[in-house]
C-alpha angles and dihedrals in degrees: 000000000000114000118223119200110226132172131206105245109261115252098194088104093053097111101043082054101050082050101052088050088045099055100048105110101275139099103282104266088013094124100057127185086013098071096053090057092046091055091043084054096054098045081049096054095029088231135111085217098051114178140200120241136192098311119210127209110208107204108189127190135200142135132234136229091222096066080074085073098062095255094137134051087216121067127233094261099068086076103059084047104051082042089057096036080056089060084065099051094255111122132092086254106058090046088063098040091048082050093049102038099245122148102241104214103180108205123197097206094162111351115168083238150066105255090149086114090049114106114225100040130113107220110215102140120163090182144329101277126324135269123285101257087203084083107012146005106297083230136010131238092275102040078045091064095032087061099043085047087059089049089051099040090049088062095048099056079043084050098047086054101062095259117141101172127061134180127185140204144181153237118187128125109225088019087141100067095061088044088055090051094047088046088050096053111034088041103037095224113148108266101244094057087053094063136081151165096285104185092003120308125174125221093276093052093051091052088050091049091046085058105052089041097048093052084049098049084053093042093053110097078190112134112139114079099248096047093049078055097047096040106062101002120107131228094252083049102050094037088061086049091054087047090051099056091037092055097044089056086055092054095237127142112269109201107198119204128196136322103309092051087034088062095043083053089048097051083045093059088048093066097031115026100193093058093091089059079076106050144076125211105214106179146033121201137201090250106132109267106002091122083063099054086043096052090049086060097056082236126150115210103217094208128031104190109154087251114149095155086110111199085120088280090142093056093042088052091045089055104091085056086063095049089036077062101047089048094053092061077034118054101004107113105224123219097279113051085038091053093231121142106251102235103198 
């Protein structure tokens, strides 16, 4: 497996920081949440004038053995449709990249169909779905390090581009399960409060889920980080993970949307700790159980608006918090320069 070398940001600026933010003209805290993210921005970036810069949205796409198993209420061929709807611009997630200004680039990293003849996709398949993990490994150890390479090689053409924030989505029927599972063993929560109705599953079909995930997780001889990984986890999952660790390396702004790429950011953090210095969770959903893993992470979602669309719409909504952030260390006079009596 490929080694990323990630640091921890360094925390030596911390005060100058705290006391640019304290002396804008404000009630000291007022601010909130923002200035969290404005001092998270600056310990990113190393700055005290952080900026924003051509963000990307990678938007990955692959299927999963495991939705043979009824997992799902939705079929595998959603996904090749809506990859290909998004193609048209038609897609909740292009609505919300072409509003806050993101290159969309829509990867098929292991889509169940042939869209090698559809413009606007980048082309990056390692194979058509994964295995069924009810059996196998969903990949083995060379399609493993193929997939996490996309994901890395994706930031790096973001990066050479100017861009310093990144937010990533997804597009893979049955995504959840392997979330759950990942949620279940890197958090040691009991698996079946780890699962939930994904696209829409009854009760029925949550009991049902529960099964088959349950005789997989058993089956699994998986111990080690990276083979739990590799073992239930898809390409358009593992490939955001690559992207992750690639682009904490790089220093960039990693916005972090709900419980699929949750649970990406959390198997990333498994294997590199000081990745999550890098990223914002931006959402929290109404999946079963992704407040917990949330809150195992020691991780704020900065919106909670009842989104389970996935694509990475939640990150993309939760944007204009984030510049709202950088334009308050930014722009904001302080008490000095605006000749008013600093009252705290």
């Amino acid at each position: 497996m490929r080694t990323f070398d990630i640091q921890p940001v360094d925390r030596r600026m911390v005060p100058a920081v705290q006391q640019k933010i304290d002396n804008l003209n404000k009630p000291k805290g007022s601010l909130g949440r923002l200035e969290e993210l404005a001092m998270q921005l600056c310990l990113v970036q190393q700055t005290l004038s952080p900026k924003l810069s051509r963000p990307c949205h990678l938007l990955l796409g692959g299927d999963h053995g495991i939705e043979r198993e009824g997992v799902s209420v939705s079929p595998r061929e959603v996904t090749w449709q809506q990859m290909v709807n998004f193609t048209h611009g038609g897609g909740g997630v292009n609505m919300f990249c072409r509003q806050h200004g993101f290159k969309l680039h829509i990867v098929d990293v292991g889509v169940d169909y042939d869209l090698s003849s559809v413009p606007g996709i980048i082309h990056q398949k390692i194979a058509r779905g994964t295995r069924n993990f009810r059996y196998e490994a969903a990949m083995n150890d060379d399609e493993f390090n193929r997939t996490l390479e996309v994901g890395v090689s994706l930031v790096d053409n973001c990066y050479s581009e100017g861009c310093n924030v990144v937010s990533i989505g997804e597009m893979g029927i049955a995504n959840t399960s392997p979330s759950s599972i990942w949620m279940h063993r890197f958090c040691h929560i009991p698996l079946q409060e780890c699962i939930g109705a994904g696209a829409g599953l009854d009760n029925a079909g949550i009991r049902h889920k529960y099964e088959i995930l349950s005789e997989a997780d058993a089956n699994c001889p998986a111990t080690s980080i990276a083979d739990v990984i590799r073992y239930f986890g898809g390409f358009e999952m593992v490939a955001a993970i690559g992207a992750m660790l690639r682009a904490a390396e790089l220093h960039l702004i990693i916005l972090i949307d709900g419980f699929i790429m949750t649970a990406c950011a959390l198997a990333a953090t498994q294997l590199y700790p000081a990745a999550q210095d890098y990223m914002i969770f931006t959402h929290c959903g109404d999946e079963s159980g992704h407040r917990r893993m949330l809150d195992s992470m020691g991780a704020k979602a900065l919106l909670s608006l009842g989104l389970r669309l996935g694509e990475g719409t939640g990150a993309l909504c939760a944007f204009p918090i984030v510049d709202s952030a950088c334009r308050m260390i930014n722009e904001m006079n302080n008490f000095k320069d605006a000749e008013i009596t600093k009252y705290f």
